[in-house]
ROSE-4610 file (N, C-alpha, C; in Angstrom, 1 decimal, always signed):
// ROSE-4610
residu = [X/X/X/X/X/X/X/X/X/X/X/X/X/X/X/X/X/X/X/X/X/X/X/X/X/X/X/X/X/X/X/X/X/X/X/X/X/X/X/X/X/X/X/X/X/X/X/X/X/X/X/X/X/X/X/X/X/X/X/X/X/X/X/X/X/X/X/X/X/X/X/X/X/X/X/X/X/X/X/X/X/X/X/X/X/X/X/X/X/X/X/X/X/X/X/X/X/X/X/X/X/X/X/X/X/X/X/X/X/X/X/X/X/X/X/X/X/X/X/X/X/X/X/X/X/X/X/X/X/X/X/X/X/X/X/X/X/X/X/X/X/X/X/X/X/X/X/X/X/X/X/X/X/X/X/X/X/X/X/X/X/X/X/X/X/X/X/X/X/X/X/X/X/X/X/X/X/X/X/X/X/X/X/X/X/X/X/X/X/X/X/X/X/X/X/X/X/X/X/X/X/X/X/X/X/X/X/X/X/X/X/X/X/X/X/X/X/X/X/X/X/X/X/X/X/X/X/X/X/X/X/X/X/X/X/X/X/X/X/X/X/X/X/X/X/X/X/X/X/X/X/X/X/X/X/X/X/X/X/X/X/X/X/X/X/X/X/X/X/X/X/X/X/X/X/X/X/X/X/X/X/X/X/X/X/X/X/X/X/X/X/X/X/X/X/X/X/X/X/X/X/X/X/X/X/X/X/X/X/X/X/X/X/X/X/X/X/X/X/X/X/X/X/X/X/X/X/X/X/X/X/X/X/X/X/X/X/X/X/X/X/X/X/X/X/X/X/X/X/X/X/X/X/X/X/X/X/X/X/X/X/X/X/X/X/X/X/X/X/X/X/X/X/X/X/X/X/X/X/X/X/X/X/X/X/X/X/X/X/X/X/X/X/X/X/X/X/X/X/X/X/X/X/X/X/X/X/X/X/X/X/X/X/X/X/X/X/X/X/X/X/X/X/X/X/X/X/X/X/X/X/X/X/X/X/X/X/X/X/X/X/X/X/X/X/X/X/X/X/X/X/X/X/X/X/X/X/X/X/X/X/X/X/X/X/X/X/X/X/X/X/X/X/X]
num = [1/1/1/2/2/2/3/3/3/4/4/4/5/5/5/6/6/6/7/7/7/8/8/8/9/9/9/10/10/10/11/11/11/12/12/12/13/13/13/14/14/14/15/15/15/16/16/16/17/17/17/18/18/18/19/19/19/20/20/20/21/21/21/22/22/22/23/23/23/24/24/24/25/25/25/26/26/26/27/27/27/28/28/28/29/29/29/30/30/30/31/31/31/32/32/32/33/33/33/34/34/34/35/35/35/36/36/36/37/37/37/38/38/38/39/39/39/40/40/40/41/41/41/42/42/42/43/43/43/44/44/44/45/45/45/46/46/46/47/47/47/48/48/48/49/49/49/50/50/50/51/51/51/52/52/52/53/53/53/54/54/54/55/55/55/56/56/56/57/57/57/58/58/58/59/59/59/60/60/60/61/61/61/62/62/62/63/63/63/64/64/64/65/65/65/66/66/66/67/67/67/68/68/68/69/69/69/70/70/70/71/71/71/72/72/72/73/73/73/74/74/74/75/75/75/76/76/76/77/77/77/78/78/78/79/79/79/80/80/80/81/81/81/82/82/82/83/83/83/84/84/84/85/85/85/86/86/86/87/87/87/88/88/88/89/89/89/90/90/90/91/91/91/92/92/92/93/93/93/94/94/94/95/95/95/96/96/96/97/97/97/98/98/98/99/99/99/100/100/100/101/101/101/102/102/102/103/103/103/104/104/104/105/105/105/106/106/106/107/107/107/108/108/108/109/109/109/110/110/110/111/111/111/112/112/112/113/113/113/114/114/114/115/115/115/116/116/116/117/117/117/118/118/118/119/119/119/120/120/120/121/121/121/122/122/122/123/123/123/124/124/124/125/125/125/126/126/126/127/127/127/128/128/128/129/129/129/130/130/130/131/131/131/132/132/132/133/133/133/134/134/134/135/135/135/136/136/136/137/137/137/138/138/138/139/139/139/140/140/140/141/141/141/142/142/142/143/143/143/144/144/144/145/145/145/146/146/146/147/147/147/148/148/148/149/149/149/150/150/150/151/151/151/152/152/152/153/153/153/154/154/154/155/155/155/156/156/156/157/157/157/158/158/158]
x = [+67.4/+68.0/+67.0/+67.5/+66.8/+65.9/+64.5/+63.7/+64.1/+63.8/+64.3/+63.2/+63.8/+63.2/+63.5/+64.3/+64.3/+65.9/+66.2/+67.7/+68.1/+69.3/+69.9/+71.2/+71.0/+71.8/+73.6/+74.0/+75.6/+76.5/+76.0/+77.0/+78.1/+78.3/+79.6/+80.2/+81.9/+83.4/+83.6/+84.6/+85.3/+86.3/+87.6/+88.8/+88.8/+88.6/+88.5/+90.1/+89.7/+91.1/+90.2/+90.7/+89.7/+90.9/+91.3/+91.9/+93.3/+93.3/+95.1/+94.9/+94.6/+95.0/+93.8/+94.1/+93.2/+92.4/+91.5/+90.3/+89.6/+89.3/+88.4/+87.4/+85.8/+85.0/+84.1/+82.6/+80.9/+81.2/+80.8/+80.7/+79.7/+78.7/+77.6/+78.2/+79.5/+80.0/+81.0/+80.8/+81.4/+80.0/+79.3/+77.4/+77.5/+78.6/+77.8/+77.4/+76.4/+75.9/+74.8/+74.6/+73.9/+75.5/+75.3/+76.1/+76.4/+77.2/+76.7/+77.9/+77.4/+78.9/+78.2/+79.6/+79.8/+80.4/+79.9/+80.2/+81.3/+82.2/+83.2/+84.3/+84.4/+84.8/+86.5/+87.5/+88.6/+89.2/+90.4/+91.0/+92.1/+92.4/+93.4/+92.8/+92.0/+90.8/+90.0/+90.0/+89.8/+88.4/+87.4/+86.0/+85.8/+86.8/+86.7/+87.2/+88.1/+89.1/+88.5/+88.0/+86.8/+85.9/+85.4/+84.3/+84.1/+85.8/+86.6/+86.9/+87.0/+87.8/+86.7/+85.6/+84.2/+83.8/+84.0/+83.6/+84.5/+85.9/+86.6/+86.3/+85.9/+85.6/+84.6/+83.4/+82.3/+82.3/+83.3/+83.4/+83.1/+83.8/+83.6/+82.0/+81.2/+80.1/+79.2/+79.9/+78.8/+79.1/+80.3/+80.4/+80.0/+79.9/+78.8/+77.5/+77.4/+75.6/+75.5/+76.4/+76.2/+76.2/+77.0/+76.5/+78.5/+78.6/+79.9/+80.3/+81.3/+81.6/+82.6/+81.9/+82.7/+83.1/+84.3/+84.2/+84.2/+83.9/+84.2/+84.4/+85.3/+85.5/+86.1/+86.4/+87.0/+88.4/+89.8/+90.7/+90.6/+92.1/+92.6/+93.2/+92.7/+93.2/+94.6/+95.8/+96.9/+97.1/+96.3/+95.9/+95.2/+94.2/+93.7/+94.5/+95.3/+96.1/+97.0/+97.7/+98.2/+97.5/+96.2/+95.3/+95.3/+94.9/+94.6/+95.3/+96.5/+97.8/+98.2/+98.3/+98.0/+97.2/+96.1/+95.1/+94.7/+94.8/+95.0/+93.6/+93.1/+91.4/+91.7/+90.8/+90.5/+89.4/+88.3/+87.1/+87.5/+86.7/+87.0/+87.1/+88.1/+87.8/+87.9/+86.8/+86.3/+86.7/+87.6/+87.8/+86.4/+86.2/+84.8/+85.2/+86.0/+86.4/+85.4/+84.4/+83.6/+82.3/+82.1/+80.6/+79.3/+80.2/+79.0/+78.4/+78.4/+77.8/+77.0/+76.9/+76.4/+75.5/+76.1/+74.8/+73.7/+74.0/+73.3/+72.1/+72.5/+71.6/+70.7/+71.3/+70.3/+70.9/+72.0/+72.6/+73.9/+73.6/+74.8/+73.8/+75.0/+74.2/+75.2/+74.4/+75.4/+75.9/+77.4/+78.0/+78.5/+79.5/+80.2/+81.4/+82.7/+83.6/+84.8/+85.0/+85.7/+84.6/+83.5/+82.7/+82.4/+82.9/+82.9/+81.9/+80.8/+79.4/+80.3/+79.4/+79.8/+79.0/+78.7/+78.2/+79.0/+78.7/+79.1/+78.9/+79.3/+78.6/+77.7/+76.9/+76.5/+76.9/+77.6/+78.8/+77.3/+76.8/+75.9/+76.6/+75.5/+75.9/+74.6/+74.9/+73.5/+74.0/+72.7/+72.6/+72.1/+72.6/+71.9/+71.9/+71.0/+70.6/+71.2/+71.4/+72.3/+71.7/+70.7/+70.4/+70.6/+71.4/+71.4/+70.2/+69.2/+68.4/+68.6/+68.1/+68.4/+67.3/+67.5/+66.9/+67.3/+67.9/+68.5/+69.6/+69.6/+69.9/+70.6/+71.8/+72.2/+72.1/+71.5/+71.7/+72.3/+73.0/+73.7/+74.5/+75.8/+77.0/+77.5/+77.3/+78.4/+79.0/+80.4/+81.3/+82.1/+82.3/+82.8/+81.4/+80.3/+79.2/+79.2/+79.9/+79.2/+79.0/+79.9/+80.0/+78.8/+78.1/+77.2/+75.5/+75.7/+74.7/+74.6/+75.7/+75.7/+75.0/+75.4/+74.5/+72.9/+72.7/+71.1/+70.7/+71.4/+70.6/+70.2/+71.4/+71.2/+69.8/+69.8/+68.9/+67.7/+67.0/+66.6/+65.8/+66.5/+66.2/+66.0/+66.7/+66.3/+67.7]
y = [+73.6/+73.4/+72.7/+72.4/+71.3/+72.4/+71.9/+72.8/+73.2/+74.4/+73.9/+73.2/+72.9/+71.9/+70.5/+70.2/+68.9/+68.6/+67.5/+66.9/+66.5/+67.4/+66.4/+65.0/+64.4/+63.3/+63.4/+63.1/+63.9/+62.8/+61.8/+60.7/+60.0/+60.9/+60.7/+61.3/+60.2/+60.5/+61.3/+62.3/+63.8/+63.8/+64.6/+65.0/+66.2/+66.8/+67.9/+68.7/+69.7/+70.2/+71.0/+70.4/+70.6/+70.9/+72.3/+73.1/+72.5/+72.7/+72.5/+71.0/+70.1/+68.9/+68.0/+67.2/+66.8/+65.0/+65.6/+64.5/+64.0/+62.7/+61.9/+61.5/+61.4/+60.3/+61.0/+60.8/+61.6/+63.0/+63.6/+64.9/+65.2/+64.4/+64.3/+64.6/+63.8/+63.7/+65.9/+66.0/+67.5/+68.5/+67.7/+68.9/+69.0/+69.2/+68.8/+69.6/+70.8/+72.1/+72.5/+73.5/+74.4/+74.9/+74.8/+75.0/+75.8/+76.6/+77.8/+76.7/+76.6/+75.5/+76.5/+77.2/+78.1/+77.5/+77.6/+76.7/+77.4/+77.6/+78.3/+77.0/+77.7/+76.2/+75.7/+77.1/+76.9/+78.0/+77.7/+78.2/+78.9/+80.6/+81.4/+81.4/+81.8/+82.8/+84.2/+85.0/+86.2/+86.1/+85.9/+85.5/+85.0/+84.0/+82.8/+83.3/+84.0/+84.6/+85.4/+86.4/+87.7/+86.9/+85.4/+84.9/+84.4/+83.5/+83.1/+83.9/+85.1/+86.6/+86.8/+87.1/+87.6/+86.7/+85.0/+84.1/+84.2/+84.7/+84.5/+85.7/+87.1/+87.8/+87.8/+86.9/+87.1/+85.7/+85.0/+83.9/+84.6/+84.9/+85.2/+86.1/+86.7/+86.7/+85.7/+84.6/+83.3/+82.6/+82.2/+81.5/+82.1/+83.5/+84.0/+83.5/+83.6/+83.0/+81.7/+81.2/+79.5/+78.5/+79.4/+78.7/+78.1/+76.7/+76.4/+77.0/+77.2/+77.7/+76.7/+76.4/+74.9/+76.3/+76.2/+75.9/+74.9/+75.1/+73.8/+74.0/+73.6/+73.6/+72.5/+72.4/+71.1/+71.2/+71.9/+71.8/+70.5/+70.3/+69.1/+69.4/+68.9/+69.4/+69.7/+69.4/+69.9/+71.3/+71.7/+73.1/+74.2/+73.2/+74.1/+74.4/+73.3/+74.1/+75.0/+75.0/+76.1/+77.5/+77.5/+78.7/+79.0/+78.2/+78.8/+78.9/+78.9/+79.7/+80.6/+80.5/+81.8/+83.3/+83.3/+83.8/+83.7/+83.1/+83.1/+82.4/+81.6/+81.1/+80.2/+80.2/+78.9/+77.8/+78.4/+77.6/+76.5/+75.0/+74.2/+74.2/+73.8/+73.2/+72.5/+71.8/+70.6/+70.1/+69.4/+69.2/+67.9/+68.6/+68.1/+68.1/+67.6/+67.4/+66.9/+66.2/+65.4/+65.8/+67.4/+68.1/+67.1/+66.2/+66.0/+66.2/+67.0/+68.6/+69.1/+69.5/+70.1/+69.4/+68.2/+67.2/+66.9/+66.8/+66.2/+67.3/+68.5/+70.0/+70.1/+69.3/+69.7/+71.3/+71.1/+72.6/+73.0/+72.0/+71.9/+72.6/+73.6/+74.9/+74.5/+75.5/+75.2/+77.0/+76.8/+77.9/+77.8/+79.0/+79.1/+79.9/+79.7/+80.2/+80.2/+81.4/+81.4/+80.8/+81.0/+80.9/+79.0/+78.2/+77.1/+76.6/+75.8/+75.5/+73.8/+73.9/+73.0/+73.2/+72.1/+72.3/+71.9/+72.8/+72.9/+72.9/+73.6/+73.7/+74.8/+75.4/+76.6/+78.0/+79.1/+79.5/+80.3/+78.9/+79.7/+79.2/+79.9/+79.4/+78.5/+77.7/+76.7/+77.1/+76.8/+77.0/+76.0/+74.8/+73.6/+73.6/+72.6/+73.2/+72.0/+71.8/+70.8/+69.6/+68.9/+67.8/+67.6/+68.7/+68.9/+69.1/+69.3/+70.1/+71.6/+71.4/+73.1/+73.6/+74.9/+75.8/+77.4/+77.4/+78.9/+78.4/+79.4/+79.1/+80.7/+80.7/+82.0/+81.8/+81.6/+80.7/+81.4/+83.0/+83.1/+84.5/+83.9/+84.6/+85.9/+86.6/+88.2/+88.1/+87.7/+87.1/+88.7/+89.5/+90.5/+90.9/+90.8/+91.2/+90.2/+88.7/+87.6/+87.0/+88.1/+88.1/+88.4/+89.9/+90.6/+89.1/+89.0/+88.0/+86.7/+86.9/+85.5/+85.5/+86.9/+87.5/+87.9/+88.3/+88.5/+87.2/+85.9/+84.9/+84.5/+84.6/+84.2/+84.8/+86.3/+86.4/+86.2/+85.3/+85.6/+84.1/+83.3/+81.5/+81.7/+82.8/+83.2/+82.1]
z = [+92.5/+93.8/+94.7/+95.5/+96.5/+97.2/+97.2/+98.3/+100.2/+100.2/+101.5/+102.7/+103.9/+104.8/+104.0/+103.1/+103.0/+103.5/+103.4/+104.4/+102.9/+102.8/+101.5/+102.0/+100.9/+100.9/+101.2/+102.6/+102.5/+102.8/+103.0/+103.6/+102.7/+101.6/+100.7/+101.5/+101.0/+101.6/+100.9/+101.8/+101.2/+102.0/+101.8/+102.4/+102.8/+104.1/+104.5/+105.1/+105.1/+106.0/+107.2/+108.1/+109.7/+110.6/+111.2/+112.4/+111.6/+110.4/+109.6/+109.6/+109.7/+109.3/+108.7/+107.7/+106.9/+107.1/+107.0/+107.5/+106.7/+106.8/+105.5/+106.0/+105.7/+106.5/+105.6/+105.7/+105.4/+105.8/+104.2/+104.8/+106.0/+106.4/+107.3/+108.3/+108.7/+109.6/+110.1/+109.1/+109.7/+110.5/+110.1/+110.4/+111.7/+113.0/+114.0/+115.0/+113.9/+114.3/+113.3/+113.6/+112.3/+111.5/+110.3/+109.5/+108.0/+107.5/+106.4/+105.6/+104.1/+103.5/+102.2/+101.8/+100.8/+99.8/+98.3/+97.4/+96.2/+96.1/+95.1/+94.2/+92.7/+92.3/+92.2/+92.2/+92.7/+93.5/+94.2/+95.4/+94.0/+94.5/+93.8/+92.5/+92.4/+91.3/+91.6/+90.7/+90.9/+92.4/+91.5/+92.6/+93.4/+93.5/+94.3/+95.5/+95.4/+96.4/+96.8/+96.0/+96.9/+98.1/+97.3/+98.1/+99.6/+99.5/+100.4/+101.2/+100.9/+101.6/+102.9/+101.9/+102.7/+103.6/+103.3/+104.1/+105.4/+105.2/+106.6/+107.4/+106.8/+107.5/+108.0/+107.6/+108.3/+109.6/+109.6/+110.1/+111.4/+112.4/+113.6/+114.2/+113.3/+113.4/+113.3/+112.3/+112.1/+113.0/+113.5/+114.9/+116.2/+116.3/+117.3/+117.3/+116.1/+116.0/+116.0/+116.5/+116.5/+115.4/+113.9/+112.7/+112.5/+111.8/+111.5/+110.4/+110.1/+108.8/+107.7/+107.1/+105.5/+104.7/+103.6/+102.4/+101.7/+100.2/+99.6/+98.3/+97.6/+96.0/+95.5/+94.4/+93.5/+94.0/+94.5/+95.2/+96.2/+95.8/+96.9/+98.4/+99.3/+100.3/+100.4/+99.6/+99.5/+99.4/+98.2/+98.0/+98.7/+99.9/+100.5/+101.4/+102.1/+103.0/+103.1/+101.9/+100.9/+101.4/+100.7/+100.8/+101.9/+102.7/+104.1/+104.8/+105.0/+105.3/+104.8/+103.5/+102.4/+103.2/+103.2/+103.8/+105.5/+105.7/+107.3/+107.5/+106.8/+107.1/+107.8/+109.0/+110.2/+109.8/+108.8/+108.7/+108.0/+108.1/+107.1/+105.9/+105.1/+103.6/+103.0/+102.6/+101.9/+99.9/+100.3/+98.7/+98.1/+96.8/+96.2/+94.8/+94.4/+92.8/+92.0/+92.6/+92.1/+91.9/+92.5/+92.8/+93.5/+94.4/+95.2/+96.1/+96.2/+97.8/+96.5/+95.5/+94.4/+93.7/+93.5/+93.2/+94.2/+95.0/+96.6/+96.6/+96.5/+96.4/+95.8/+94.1/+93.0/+92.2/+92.1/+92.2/+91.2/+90.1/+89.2/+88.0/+87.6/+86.8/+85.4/+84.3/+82.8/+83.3/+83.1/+82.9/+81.3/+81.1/+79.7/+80.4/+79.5/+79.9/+78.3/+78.0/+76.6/+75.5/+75.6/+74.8/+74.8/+75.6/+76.2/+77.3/+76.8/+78.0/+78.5/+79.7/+80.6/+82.1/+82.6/+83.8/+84.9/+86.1/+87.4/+88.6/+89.6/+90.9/+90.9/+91.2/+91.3/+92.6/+92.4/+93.1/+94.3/+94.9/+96.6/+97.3/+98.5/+100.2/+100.4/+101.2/+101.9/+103.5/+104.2/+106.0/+105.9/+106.8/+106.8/+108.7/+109.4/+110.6/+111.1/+112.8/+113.5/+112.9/+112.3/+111.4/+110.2/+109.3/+108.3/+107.4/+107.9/+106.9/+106.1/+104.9/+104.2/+104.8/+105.6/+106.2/+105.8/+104.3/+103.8/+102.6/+101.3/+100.4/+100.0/+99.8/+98.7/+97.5/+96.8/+95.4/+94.3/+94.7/+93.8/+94.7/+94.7/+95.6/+94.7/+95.4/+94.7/+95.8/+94.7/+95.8/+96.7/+96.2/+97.2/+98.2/+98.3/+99.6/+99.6/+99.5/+100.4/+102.1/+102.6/+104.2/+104.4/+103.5/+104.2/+104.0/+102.8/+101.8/+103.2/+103.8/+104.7/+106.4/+106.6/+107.8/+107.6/+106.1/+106.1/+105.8/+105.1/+105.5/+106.9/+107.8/+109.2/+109.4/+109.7/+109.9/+109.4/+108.3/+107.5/+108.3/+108.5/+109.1/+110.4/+111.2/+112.9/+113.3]
């Protein structure tokens, strides 16, 4: 993973779904704060959904603390809007089919699945600060405490 204090590379295009409606430009362009972007690899999966769960409930504590709140997975924004209506989530979600938030990180892990290897995103959170620097890493989500995993990083970066 990318060390932190370094600025990763974000100015790849992505399709986001921002306050229900869907937006394209640099992901760069969503930073424009200190920011927690939670990495899960699809929307309507056992884990995924735990993970997503915890992120919306911790949302309103992270936006107290001045931090934005991203998801992001390989889902199309079609789907996320889906979900988040589904669920009732306000925070953004970033469709990344391509793992480049993951690549950018340094952060593409080999999983196995059905006895099947293959590499992926790796299922953390990053806190990147109003410049986009990494200033905080979860680098590995237990997705049902990930609300809590997201408040002790806060405090963790001040």
């Amino acid at each position: 993973m990318l060390p932190l204090g370094k600025k990763p590379k974000l100015d790849f295009e992505v399709e986001a779904l921002v306050d229900g409606k869907v937006v394209r430009g640099p992901f760069s362009d969503l930073l424009d704060g200190p920011t927690i972007v939670s990495v899960w690899m699809r929307d309507n999966t056992s884990a995924c959904d735990k993970q997503s769960a915890e992120l919306g409930k911790a949302e309103k504590a992270l936006l107290k603390a001045g931090w934005r709140v991203i998801g992001l997975s390989r889902d199309g924004c079609g789907a996320h809007a889906k979900y988040a209506a589904k669920h009732g989530y306000r925070y953004t979600l970033v469709s990344d089919p391509e793992d480049r938030f993951s690549k950018a990180l340094d952060a593409m892990v080999e999983k196995s699945m059905y006895g099947k290897r293959y590499v992926g995103p790796a299922r953390a959170a990053y806190a990147l600060d109003a410049k986009g620097k990494l200033v905080g890493i979860v680098p590995k989500v237990e997705a049902a405490a990930h609300g809590g995993q997201l408040l002790e990083l806060l405090a963790s970066v001040g």
